[in-house]
BALUM-346792 format. One record per residue: y, x, z of N, C-alpha, C in turn. Coordinates in steps of 0.05 Angstrom, whole numbers, plus 32768, in hexadecimal, padded with zeros to 4 digits. Layout:
YXZYXZYXZ...
// end
This chain:
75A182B58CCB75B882A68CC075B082898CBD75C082748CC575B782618CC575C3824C8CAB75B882378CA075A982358C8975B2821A8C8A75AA820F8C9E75B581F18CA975CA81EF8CB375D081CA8CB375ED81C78CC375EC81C78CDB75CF81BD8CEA75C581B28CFA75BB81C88D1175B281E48CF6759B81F38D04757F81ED8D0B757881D48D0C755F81C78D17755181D18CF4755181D18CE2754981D48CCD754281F18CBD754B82088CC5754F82268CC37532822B8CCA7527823A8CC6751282428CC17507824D8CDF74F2824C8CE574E3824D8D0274DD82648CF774E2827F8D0D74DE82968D0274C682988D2474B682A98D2074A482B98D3D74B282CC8D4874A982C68D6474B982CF8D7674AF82D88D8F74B082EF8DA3749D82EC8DB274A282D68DC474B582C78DC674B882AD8DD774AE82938DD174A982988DB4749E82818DA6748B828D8D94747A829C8D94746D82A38D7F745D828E8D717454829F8D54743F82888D3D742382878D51741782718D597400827B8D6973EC82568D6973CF82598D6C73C982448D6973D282298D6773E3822E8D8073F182118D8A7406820A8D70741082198D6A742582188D517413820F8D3B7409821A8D3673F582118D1873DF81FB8D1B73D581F58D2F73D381E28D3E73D781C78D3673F181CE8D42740881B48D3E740F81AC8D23741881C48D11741F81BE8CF6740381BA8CEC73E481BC8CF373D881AD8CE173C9819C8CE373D5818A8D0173CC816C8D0473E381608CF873FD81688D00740E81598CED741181538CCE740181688CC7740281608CA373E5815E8C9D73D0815F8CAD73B7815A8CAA73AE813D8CB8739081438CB0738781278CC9736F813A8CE3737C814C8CEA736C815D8CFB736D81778CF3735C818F8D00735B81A88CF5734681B68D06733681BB8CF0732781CE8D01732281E88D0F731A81F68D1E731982068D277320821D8D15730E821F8D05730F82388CE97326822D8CE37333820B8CD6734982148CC37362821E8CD67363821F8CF1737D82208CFE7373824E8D047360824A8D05736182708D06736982728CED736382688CD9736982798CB5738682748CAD738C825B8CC273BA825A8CBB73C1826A8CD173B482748CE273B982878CF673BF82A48CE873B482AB8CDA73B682C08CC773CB82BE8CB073DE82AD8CAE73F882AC8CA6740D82AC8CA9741C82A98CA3743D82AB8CA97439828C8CAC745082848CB5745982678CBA745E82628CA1746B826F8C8F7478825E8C7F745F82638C62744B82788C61743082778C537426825D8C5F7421825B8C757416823D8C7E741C82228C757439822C8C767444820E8C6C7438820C8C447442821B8C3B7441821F8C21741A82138C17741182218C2873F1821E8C2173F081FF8C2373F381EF8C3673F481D18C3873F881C78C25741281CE8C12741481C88BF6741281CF8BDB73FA81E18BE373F181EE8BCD73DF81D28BB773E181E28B9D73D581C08B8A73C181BF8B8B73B381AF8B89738E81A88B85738C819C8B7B737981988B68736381888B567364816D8B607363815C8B56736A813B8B59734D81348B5E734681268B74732C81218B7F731381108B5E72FF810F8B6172EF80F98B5072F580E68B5C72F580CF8B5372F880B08B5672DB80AA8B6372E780958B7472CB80878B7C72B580788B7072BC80788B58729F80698B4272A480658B307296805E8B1A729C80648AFC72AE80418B0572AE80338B0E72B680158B0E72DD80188B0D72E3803B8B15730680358B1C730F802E8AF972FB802B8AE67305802F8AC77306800D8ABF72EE80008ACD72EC7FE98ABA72FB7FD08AC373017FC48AB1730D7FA98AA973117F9E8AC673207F968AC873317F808AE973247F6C8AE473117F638AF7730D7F458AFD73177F3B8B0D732D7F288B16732F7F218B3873167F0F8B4772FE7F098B2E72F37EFB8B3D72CF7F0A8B3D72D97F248B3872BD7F2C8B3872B17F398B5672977F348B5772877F288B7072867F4E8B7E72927F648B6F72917F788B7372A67F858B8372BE7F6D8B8372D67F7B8B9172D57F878BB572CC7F788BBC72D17F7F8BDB72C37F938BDF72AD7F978BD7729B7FB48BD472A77FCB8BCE72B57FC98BB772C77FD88BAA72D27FEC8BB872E87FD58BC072FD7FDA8BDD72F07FEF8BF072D67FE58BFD72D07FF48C0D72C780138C0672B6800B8BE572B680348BEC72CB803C8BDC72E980348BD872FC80388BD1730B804C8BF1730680358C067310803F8C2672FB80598C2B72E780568C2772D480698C3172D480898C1F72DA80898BFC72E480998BF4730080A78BFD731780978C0E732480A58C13731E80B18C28731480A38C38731580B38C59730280C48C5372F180CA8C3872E080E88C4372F080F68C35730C80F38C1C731F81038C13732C81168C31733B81028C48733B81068C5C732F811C8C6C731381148C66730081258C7B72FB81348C6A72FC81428C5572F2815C8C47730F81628C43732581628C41733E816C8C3A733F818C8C47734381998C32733E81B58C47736481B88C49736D81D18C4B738A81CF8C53739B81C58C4873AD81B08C4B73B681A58C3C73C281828C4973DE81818C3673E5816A8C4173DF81508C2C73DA81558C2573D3813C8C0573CD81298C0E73AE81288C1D73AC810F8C2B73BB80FD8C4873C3810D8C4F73E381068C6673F780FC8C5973FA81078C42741680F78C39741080E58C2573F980E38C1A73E480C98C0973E680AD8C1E73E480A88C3573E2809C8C4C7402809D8C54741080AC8C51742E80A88C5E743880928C40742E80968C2D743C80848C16742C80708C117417806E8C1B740180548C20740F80428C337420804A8C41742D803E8C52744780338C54744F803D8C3E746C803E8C3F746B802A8C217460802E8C0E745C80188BFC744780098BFB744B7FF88C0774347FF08C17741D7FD78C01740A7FD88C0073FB7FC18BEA73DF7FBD8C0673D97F9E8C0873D07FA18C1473AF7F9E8BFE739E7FA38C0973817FA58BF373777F848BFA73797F778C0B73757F578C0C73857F478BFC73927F528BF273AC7F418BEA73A17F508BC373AC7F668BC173A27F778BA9738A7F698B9773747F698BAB735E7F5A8BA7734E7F718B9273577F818B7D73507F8A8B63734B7FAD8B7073287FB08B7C732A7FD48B7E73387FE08B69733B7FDD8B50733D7FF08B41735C7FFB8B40736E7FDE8B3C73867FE08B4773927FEC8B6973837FF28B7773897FF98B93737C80238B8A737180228B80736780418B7C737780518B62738280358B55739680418B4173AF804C8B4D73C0803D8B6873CE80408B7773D080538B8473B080578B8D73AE806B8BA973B180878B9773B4808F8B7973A880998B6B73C980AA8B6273D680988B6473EB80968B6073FE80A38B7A73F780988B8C740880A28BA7740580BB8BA773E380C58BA673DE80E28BAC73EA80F48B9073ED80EE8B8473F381068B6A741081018B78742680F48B80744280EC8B7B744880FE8BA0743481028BAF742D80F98BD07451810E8BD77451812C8BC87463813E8BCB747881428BBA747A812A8BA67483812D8B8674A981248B8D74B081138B7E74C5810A8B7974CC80ED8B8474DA80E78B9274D980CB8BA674E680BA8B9074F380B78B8A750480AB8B7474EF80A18B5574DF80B68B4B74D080AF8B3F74B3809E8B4374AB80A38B5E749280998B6774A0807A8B6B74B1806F8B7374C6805C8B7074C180528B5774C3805A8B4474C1804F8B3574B480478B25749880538B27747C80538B1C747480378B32747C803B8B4D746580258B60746A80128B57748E800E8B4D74917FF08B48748C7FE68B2F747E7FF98B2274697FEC8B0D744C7FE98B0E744A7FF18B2A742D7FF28B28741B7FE18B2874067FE08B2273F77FC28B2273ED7FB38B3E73E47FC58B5673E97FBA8B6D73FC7FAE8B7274177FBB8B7174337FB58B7C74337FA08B7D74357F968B5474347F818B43742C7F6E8B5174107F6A8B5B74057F508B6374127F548B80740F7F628B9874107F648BB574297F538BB4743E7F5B8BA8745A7F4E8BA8746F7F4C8B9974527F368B7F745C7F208B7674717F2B8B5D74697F478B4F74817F4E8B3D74717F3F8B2974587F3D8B2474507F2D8B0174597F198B0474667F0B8B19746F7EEE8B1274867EF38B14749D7F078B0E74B77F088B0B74B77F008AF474CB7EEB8AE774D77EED8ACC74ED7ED38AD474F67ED98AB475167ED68AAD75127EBB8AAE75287EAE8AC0752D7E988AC1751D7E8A8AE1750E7E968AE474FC7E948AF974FA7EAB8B12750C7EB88B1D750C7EDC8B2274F57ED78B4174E07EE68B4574DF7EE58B5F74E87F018B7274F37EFA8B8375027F0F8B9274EA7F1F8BA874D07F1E8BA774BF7F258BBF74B97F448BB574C07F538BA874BE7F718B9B74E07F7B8B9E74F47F6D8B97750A7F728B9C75107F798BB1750B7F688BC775107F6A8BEB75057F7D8BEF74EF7F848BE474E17F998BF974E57FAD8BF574ED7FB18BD774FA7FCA8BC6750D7FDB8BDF75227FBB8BDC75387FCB8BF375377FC78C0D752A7FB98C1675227FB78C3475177FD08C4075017FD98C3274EA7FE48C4574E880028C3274E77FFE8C0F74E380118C0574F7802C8C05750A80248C077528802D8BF9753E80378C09754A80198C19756080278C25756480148C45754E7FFC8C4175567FF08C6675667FDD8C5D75627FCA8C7C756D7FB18C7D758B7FB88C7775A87FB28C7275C17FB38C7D75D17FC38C6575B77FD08C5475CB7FE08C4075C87FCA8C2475C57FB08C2475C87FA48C0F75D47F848C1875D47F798C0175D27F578C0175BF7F438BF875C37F2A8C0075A87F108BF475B27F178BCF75CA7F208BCF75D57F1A8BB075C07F398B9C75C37F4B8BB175B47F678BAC759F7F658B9C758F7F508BB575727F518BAC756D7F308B91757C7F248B93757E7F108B77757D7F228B5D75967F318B5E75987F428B4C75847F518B4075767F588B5775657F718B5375537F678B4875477F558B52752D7F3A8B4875337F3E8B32754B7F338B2275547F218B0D754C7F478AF175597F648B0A75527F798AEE752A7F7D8AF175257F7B8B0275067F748B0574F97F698AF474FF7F598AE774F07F448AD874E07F518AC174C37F4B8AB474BC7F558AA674A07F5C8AA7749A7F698AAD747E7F798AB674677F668AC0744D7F5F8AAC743D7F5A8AB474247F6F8AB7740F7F668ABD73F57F7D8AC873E17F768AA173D57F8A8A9E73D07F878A8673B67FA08A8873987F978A88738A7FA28A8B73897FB68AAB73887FCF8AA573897FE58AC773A67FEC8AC173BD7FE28AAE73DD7FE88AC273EC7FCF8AB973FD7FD38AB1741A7FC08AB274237FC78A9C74307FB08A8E744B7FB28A6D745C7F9F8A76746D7FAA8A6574817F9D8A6874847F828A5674887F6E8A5174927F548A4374AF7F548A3A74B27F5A8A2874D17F5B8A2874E27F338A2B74C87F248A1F74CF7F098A2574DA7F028A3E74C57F168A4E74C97F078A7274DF7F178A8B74ED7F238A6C75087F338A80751F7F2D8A8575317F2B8A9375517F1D8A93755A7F2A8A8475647F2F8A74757F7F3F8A5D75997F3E8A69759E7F228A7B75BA7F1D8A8175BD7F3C8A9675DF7F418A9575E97F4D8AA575DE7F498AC375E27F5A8AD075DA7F588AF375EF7F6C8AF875F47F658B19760A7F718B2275F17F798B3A75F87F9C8B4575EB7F9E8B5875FB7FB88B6375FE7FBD8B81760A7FCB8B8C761E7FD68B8176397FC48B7E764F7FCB8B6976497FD18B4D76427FD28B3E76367FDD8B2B762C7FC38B1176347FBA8AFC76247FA08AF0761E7FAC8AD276097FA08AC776007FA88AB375EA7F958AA675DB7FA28A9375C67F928A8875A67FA08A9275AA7F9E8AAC75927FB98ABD757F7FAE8ABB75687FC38ABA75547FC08AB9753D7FCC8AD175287FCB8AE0751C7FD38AF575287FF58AFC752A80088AE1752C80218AE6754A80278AF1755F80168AE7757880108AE87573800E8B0C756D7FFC8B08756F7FF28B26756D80098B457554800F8B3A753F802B8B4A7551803E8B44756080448B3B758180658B2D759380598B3B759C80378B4575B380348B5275A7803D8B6E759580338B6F758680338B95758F804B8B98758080628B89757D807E8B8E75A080878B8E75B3807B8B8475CE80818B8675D580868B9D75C8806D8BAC75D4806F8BCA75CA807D8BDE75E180928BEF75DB80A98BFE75C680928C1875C7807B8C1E75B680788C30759080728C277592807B8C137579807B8C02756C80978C19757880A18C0C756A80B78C1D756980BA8C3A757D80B08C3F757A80B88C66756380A38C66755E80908C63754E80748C62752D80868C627527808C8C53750780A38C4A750780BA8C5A752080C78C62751F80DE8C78751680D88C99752280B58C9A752180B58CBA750580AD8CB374F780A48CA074D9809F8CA074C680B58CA074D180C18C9374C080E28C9274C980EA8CB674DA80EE8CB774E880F88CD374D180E68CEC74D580CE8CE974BA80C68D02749F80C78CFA749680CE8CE3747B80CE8CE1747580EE8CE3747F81038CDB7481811D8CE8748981328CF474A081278D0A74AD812B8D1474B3812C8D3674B4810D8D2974BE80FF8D4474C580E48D5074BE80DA8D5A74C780B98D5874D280B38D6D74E8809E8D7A74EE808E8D8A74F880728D8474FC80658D9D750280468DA3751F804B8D91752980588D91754780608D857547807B8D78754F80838D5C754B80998D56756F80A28D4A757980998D5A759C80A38D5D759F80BF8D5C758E80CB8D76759280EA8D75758880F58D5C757680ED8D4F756680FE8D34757C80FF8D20759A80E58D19759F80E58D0575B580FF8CF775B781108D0C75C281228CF975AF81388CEC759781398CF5757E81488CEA757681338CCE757A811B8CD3756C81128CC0758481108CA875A281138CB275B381178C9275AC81238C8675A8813B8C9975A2815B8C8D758F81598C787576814B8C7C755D81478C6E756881328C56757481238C5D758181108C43759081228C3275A3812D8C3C75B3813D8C2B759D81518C17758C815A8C267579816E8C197569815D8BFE7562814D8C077553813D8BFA7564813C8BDC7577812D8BE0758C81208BD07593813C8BB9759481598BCA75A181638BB97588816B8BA6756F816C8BAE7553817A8BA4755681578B8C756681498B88755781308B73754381228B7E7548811B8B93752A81128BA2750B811C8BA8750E81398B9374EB81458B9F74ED814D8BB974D481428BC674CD81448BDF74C4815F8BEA74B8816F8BD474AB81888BDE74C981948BF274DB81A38BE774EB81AE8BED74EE81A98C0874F781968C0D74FD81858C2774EB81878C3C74CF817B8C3474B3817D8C4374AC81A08C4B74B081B08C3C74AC81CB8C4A74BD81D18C5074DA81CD8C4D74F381D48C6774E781CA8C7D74E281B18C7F74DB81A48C9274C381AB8CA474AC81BC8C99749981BB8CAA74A181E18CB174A981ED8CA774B682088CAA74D1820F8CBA74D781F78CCD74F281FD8CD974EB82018CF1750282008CFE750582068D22750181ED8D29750B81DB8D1F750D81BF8D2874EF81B98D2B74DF81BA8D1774B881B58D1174A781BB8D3274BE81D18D3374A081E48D4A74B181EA8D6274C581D08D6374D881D78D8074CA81CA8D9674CB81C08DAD74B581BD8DC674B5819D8DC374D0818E8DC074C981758DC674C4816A8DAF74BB817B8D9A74AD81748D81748E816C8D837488817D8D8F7471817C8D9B746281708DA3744481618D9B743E814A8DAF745281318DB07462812D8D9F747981198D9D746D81018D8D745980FF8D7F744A80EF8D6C743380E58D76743080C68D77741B80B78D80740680B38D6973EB80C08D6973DD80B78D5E73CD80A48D4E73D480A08D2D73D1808A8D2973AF807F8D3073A180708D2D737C806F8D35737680858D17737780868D05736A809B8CEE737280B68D00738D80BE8D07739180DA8D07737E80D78D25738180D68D36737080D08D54735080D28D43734180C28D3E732E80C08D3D732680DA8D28732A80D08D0F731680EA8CFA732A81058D05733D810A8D0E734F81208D207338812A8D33733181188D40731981228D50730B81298D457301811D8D3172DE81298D2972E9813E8D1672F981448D0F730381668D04730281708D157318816D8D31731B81848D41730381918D5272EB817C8D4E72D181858D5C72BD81908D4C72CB81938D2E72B581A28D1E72A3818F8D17729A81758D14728781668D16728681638CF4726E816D8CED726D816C8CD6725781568CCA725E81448CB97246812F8CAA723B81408CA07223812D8C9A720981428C88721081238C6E720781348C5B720D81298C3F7207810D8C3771ED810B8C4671D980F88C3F71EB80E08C4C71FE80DF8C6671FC80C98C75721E80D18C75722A80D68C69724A80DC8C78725C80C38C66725580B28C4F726080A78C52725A80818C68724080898C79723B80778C8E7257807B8CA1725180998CAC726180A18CB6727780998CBB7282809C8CA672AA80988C9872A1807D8C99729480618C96729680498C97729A803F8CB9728F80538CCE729880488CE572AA80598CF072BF806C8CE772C980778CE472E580608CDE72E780518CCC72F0803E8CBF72F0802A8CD272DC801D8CD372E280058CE472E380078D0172DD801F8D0B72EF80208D25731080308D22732080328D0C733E80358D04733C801B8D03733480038CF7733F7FF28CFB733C7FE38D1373247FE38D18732D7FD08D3173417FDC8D46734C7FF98D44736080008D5573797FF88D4873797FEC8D2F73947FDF8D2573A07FF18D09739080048CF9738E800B8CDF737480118CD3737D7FF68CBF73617FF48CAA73767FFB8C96735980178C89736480248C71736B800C8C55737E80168C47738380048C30738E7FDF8C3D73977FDE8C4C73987FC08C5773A77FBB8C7373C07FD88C7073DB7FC58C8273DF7FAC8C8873EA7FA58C9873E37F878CA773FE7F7B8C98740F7F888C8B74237F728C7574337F868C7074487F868C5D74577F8E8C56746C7FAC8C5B74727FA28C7B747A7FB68C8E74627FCB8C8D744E7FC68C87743D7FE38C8E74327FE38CA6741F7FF98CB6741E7FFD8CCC743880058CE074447FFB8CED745E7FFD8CFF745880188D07743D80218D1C743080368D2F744380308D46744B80548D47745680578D5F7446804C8D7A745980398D8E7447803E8DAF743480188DA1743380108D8774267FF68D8173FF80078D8073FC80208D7E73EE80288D7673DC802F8D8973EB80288DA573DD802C8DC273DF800C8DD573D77FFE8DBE73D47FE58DC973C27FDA8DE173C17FC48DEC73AE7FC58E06738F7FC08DF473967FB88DD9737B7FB68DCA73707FCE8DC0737F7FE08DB573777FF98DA07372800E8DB67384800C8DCF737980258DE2736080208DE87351800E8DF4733580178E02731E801D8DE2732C801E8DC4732080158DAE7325803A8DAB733780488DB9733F805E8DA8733380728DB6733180628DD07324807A8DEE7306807B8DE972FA80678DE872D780658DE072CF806D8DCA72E1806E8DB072DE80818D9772CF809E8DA372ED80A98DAC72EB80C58DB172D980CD8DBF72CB80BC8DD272BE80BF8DED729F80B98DD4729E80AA8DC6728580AB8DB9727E80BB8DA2729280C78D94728780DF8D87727F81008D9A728880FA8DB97280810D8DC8726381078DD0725780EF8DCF723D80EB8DE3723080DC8DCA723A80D88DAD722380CC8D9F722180AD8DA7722980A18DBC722780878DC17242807C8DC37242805D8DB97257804A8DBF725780438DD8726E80338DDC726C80228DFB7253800B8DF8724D80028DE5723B7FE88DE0721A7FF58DDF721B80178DE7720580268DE471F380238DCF720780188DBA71F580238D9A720180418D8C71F180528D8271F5806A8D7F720080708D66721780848D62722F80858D50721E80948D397206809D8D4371F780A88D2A720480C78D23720C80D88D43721F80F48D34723180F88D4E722F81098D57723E81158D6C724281358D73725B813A8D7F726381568D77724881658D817249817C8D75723581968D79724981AC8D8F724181A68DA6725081AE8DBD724881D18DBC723A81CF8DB5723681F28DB5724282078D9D724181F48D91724B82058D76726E82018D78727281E28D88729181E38D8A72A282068D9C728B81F18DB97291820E8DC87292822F8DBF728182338DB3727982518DA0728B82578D8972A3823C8D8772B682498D6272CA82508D7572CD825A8D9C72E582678DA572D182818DA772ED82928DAC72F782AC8DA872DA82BE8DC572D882A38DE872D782B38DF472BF829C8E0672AF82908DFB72A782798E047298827B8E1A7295828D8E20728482A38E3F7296829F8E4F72AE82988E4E72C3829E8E6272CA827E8E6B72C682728E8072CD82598E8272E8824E8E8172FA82638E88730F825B8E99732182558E75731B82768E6B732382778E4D731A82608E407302825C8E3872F482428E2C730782288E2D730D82218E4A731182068E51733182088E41733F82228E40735982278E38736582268E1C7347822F8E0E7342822B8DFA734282148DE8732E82048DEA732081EC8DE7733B81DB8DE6734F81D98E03736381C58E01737781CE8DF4737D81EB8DF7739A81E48DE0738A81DF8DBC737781E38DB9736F81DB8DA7736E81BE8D9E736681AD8DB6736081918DB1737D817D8DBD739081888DCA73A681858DD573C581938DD373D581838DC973F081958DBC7401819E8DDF7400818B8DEF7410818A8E07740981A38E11741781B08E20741081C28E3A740381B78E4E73ED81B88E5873E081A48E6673EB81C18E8B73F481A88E9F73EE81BB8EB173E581CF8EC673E281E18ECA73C681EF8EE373B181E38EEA73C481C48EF473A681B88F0F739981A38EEE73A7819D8ED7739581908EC3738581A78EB7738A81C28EB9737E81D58EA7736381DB8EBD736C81DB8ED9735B81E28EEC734281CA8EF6734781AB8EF3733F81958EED732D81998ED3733381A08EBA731B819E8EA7731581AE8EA6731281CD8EB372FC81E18EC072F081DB8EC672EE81CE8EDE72E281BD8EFA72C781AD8EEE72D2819B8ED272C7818C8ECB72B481978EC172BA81AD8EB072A581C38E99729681D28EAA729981D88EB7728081ED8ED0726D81D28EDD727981C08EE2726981A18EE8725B81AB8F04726781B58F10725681C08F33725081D98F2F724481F08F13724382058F18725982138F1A725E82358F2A727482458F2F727C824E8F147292825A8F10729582628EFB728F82798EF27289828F8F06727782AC8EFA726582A08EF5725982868EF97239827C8EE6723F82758ECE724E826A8EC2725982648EA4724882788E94724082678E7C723482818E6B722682628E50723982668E3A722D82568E25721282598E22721582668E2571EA82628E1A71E082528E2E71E2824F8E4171D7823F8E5771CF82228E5271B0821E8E5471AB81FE8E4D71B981E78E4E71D281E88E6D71D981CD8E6971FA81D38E64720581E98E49722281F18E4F722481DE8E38721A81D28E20721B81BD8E0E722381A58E1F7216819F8E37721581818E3C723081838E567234819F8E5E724F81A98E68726C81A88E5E726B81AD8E41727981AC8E38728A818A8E2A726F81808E2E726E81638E19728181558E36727C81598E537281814B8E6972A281578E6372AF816D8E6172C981728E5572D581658E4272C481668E3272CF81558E1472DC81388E1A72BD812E8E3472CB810D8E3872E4810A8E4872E581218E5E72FE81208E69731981298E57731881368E4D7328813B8E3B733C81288E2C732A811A8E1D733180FE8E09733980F48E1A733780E68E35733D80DB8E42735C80DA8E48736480F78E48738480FC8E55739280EB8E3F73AE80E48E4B73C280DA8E3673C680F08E2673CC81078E2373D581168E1573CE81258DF573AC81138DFA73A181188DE173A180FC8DD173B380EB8DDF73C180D18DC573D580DA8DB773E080EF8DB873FA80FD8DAD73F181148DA073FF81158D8473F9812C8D76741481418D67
// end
């Protein structure tokens, strides 16, 4: 019985034409993960689709903080900040890299993005981990309320310019963005909108690790805002936003291209994405509801869903070093996660430090003529241990142990079949499946295949590079 208006949203049931099977679980847990490994895609293999989905948002324990320092007193000018920052970035990405099933840190990063503070600008670690701290507890919560917490937050505050809102003086650079980028999009407001909005804004300075209010530095006067006038105040304001039904389609088509689907034009999506507004809207803005319709439908696990998403450099890169099992050793993994880091950014995402406002754009900006040869030599050097500049990454996959977590690794033809839908969402075709055979036997026949064999590690690593290589593993 169908459930939706659309149908794209009704529940993905197994089928023998579509059955639940690697490739499916697979898919759903690079999309809400940053990779998956071998074991965790056999152990959601052993579920229902919709146990799968559910486990992703199951609750967990709120990580430890990165140093007793997230407590003490804000300096902006103490000689400790930029340090800060960094094992602030480096605590997340091993949150990242230890996340066992689960979407928390995928959607920690989808709202890192979407409310965007940049950490150059922030300047204050403690305030950027108070934030990040904030996204993740809120990551599945209530959209409307996390709204309303950010725009008190003490990052916010400084990134854009709300402690210098006050009465008589309004600045509008938290207002705009409110409704520009946060809320509802260019076209659903006015210049008069965001005056207004400024003007119920007013108030809130930063005061130790959060924000108070001043009742001195608030407008009292009436404001008129989206039909509506009164004596409003920020929360006022954030209840009218949320009034308007394009609030929601606005956060759905965002959710909608970041796990979904994206194009140059996303016209065709918009009656899938009412659907998801409407849903949204009637749930009061909690996201859970919505987010597991969403990852539990027909629409989730239909073909040109598939492989439809370009790789941002985090999901590509530490995506790889999950899907290859590559595990840090204790002593050295947050080295690790530091070039881990600075090769996401030099492909065009540095953690904590969006390039402005807008956020990371992604999409086809993310396969730039700069970030591609930045994203291909990554992959290619956690296979061989070496960079292109032949200094050594300090850690490269364990080709034997990769080869040995399939079902049949004696079998070449299986192996090579293996290996790619594992590391590849696409259907790759015959002469590509028969091509990285070719590659994995490296001149021997294939009744010679046999893992144990001295050089089936350095056989397999010559697969690995061809592999990364294809377009099809830029798409997830």
């Amino acid at each position: 019985m169908k459930t939706s208006k659309t149908g794209l949203l009704d529940p993905y049931v197994p089928s023998p034409t579509k059955p639940w099977n690697k490739n499916l679980v697979t898919h759903l847990l690079n999309r809400t993960m940053f990779g998956a490994k071998v074991s965790q895609v056999n152990t959601v293999l052993g579920l229902t689709p919709s146990e799968a989905v559910d486990l992703l948002f199951q609750t967990e324990s709120p990580p430890q903080p990165p140093g007793s320092w997230v407590t003490e007193a804000p300096d902006f000018n103490s000689s400790y900040n930029a340090q800060r920052r960094n094992e602030l970035r480096t605590w997340w990405m091993r949150l990242m890299y230890e996340q066992p099933i689960s979407i928390r840190e995928k959607m920690t990063l989808f709202w890192h993005n979407h409310f965007v503070s940049e950490g150059a600008t922030v300047i204050i670690p403690q305030y950027l981990y108070i934030q990040n701290v904030l996204l993740r507890q809120n990551c599945a919560g209530n959209f409307k309320e996390l709204t309303k917490q950010v725009t008190r937050d003490p990052a916010m505050l400084i990134y854009l310019d709300g402690r210098y809102n006050v009465v008589g003086n309004p600045n509008e650079n938290y207002a705009r963005e409110l409704l520009e980028l946060f809320t509802m999009g260019i076209g659903n407001y006015t210049e008069f909108e965001v005056r207004e909005a400024a003007r119920a804004l007013t108030g809130w300075v930063l005061s130790g690790l959060g924000s108070v209010f001043v009742p001195s530095r608030h407008d009292y006067g009436n404001k008129t805002f989206l039909g509506q006038t009164g004596n409003f105040d920020d929360n006022d304001i954030i209840n009218i936003v949320f009034s308007q039904s394009v609030t929601a389609k606005f956060i759905c088509a965002k959710l909608y291209r970041n796990f979904v689907n994206e194009s140059s034009n996303m016209a065709y999506a918009q009656p899938v994405i009412d659907e998801m507004a409407n849903m949204l809207r009637g749930n009061n803005y909690e996201l859970m509801p919505l987010l597991k319709t969403l990852f539990k439908s027909k629409l989730f696990y239909s073909d040109n869903v598939m492989s439809s998403v370009i790789k941002s450099p985090i999901d590509l890169m530490l995506g790889a070093i999950k899907m290859l099992n590559i595990i840090f050793d204790a002593s050295t993994i947050n080295t690790r996660l530091n070039f881990v880091i600075s090769q996401a950014s030099s492909a065009g995402q540095y953690l904590l430090d969006p390039p402005n406002v807008q956020g990371w754009v992604g999409y086809r900006q993310w396969l730039s003529t700069i970030a591609m040869p930045i994203r291909t030599s990554f992959s290619e050097s956690i296979i061989t241990g070496l960079q292109k500049n032949g200094q050594p990454t300090g850690f490269s996959v364990d080709a034997y142990a990769f080869g040995t977590s399939f079902p049949d690794p004696n079998d070449a033809y299986k192996l090579t079949k293996d290996m790619t839908e594992h590391l590849v969402r696409l259907p790759l075709t015959p002469n590509q499946i028969n091509f990285l055979l070719e590659v994995l036997l490296d001149g021997t026949v294939i009744n010679n295949w046999n893992i144990n064999d001295p050089l089936a590690p350095s056989r397999i690593k010559k697969y690995l590079k061809a592999l990364v290589y294809l377009a099809e593993f830029q798409l997830i």
